[in-house]
C-alpha positions as a Markdown table, in Angstrom:
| # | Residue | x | y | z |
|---|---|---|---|---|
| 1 | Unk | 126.2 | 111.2 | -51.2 |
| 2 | Unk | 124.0 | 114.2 | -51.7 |
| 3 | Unk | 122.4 | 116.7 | -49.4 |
| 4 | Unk | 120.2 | 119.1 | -49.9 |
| 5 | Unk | 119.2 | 121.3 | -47.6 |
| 6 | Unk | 115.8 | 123.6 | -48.3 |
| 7 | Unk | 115.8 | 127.0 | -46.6 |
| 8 | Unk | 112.2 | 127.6 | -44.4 |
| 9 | Unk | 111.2 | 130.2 | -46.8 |
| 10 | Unk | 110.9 | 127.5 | -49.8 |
| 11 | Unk | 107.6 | 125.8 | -47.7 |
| 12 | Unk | 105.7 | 128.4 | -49.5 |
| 13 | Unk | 103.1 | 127.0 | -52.0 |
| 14 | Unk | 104.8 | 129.2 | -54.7 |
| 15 | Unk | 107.7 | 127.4 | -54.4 |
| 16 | Unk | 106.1 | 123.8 | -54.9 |
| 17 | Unk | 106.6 | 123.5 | -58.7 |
| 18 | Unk | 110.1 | 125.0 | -58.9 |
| 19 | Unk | 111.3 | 122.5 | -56.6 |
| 20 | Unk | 109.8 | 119.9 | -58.5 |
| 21 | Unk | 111.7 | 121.2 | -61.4 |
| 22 | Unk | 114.3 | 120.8 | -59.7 |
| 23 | Unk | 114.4 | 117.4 | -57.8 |
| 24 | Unk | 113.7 | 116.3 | -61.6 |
| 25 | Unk | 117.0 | 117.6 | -62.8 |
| 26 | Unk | 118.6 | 116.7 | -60.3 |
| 27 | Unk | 117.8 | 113.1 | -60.5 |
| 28 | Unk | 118.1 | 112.8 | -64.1 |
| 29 | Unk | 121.5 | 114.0 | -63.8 |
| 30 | Unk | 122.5 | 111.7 | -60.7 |
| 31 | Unk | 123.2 | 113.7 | -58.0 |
| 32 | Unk | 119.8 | 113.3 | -56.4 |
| 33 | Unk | 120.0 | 112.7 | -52.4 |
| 34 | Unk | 118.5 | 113.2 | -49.1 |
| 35 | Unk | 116.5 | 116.4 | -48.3 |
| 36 | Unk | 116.0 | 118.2 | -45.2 |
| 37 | Unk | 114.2 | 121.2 | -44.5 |
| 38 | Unk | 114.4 | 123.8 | -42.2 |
| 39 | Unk | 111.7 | 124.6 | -39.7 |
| 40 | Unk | 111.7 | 126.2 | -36.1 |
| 41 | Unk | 112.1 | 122.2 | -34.8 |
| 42 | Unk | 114.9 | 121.7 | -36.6 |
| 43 | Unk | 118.4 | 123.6 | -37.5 |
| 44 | Unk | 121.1 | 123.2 | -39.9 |
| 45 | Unk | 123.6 | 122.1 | -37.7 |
| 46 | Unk | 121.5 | 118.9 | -36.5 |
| 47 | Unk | 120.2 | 118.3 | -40.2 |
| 48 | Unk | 123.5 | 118.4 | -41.2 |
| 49 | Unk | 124.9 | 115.9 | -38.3 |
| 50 | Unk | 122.5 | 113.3 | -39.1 |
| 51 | Unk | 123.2 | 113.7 | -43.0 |
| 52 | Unk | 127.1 | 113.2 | -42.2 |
| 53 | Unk | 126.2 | 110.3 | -40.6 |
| 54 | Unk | 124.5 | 108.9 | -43.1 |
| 55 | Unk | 127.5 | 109.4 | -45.5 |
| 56 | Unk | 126.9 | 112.8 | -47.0 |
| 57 | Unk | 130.0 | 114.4 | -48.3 |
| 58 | Unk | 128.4 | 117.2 | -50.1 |
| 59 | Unk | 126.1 | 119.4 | -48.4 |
| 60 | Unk | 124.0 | 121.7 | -51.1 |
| 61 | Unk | 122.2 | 124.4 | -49.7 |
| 62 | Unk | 118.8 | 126.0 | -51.9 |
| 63 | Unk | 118.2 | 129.2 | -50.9 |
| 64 | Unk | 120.0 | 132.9 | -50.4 |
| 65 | Unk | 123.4 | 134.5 | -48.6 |
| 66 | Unk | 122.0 | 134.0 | -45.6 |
| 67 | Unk | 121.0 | 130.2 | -45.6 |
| 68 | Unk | 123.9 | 129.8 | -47.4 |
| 69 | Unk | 126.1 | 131.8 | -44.8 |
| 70 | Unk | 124.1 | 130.3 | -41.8 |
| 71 | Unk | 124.8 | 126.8 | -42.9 |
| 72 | Unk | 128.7 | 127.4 | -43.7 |
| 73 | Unk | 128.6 | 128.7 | -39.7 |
| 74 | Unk | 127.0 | 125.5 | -38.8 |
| 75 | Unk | 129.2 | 122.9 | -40.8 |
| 76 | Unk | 132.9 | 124.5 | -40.2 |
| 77 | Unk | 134.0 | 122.3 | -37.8 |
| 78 | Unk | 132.1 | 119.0 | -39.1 |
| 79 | Unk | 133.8 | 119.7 | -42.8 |
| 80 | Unk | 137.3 | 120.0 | -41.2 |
| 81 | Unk | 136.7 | 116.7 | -39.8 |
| 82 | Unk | 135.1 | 114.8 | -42.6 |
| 83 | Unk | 136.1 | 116.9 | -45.6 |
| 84 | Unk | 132.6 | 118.1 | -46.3 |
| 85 | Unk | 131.9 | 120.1 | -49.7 |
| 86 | Unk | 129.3 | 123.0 | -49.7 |
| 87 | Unk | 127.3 | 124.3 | -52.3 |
| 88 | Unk | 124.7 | 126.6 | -53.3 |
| 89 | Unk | 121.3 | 126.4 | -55.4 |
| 90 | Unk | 120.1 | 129.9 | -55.4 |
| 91 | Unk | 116.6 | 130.4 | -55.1 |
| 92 | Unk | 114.6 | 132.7 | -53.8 |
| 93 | Unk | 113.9 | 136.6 | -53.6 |
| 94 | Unk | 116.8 | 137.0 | -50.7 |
| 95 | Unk | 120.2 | 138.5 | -51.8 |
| 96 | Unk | 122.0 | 135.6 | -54.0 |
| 97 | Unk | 125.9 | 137.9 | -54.2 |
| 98 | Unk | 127.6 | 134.4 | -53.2 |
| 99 | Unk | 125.8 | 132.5 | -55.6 |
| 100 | Unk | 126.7 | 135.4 | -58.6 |
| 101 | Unk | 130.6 | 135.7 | -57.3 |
| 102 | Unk | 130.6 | 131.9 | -58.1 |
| 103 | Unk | 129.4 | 132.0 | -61.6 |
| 104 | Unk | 125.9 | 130.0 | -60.6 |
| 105 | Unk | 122.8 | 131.0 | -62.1 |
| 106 | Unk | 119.1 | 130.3 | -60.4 |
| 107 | Unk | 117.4 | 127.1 | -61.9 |
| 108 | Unk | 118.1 | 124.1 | -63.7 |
| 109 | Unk | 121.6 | 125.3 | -64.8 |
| 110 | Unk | 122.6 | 125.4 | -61.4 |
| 111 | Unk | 121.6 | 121.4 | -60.9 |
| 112 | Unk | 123.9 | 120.8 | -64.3 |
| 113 | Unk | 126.6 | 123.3 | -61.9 |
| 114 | Unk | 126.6 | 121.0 | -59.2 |
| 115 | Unk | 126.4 | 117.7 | -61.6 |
| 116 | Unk | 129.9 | 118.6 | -63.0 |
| 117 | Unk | 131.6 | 118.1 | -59.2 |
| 118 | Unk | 133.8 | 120.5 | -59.7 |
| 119 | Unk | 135.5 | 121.5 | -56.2 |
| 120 | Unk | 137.4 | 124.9 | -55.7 |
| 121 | Unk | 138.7 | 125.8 | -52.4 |
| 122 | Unk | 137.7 | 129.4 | -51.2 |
| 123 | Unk | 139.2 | 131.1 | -48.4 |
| 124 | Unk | 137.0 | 131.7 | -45.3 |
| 125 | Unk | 137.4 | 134.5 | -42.8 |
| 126 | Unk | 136.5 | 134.6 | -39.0 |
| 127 | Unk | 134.7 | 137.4 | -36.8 |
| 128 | Unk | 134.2 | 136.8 | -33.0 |
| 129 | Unk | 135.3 | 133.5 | -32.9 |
| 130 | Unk | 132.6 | 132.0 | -34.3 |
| 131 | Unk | 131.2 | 133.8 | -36.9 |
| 132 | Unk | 132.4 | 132.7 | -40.4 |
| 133 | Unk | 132.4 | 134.0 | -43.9 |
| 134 | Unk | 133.7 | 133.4 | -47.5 |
């Protein structure tokens, strides 16, 4: 199972239709799932507990770097345990240099990405003891 986890940022009404957009693809290609979003209430590391839970083995973030690098923080030990995949929609007007170095472009082509399940590990580096990065 899918999930799909929508950076604060994407709350904004400008955001509304491209999500749709989205959502659309993504269903008509089957890899729709569970959303949560981000808000001051909740975090990515409880959103992503409760997903795992509920059987999510693929956690897709939609945002920039930095949602993507603040959820990869927040799952580390959870995917070691339950062999979690992470990926990345990019969207937004943040910094998307994770979502380039990958070869995934912003819209629908990167639904179709994430519909071909293709899974590459990537080496991950450590500052501080608990600060993680790809």
């Amino acid at each position: 199972m899918y999930f799909y986890l929508y950076d604060v940022f994407l709350q904004k009404k400008k955001y509304e239709k491209i999500l749709a957009n989205l959502e659309a693809k993504l269903t008509d290609l089957s890899v729709n799932g569970i959303i949560g979003r981000l808000n001051i209430l909740k975090n990515s590391t409880e959103l992503i507990r409760d997903a795992v839970k509920r059987g999510a083995k693929t956690i897709v973030v939609l945002g920039d770097d930095a949602t993507f690098s603040n959820t990869l923080n927040s799952i580390i030990n959870l995917s070691l345990e339950h062999n979690i995949a992470l990926g990345i929609i990019p969207i937004g007007e943040g910094a998307q240099t994770i979502a380039d170095n990958l070869g995934i472009t912003t819209g629908e082509s990167a639904c179709e990405t994430i519909s071909r399940r293709v899974k590459a590990k990537i080496d991950i580096g450590r500052v501080n003891e608990n600060v993680y990065f790809i």
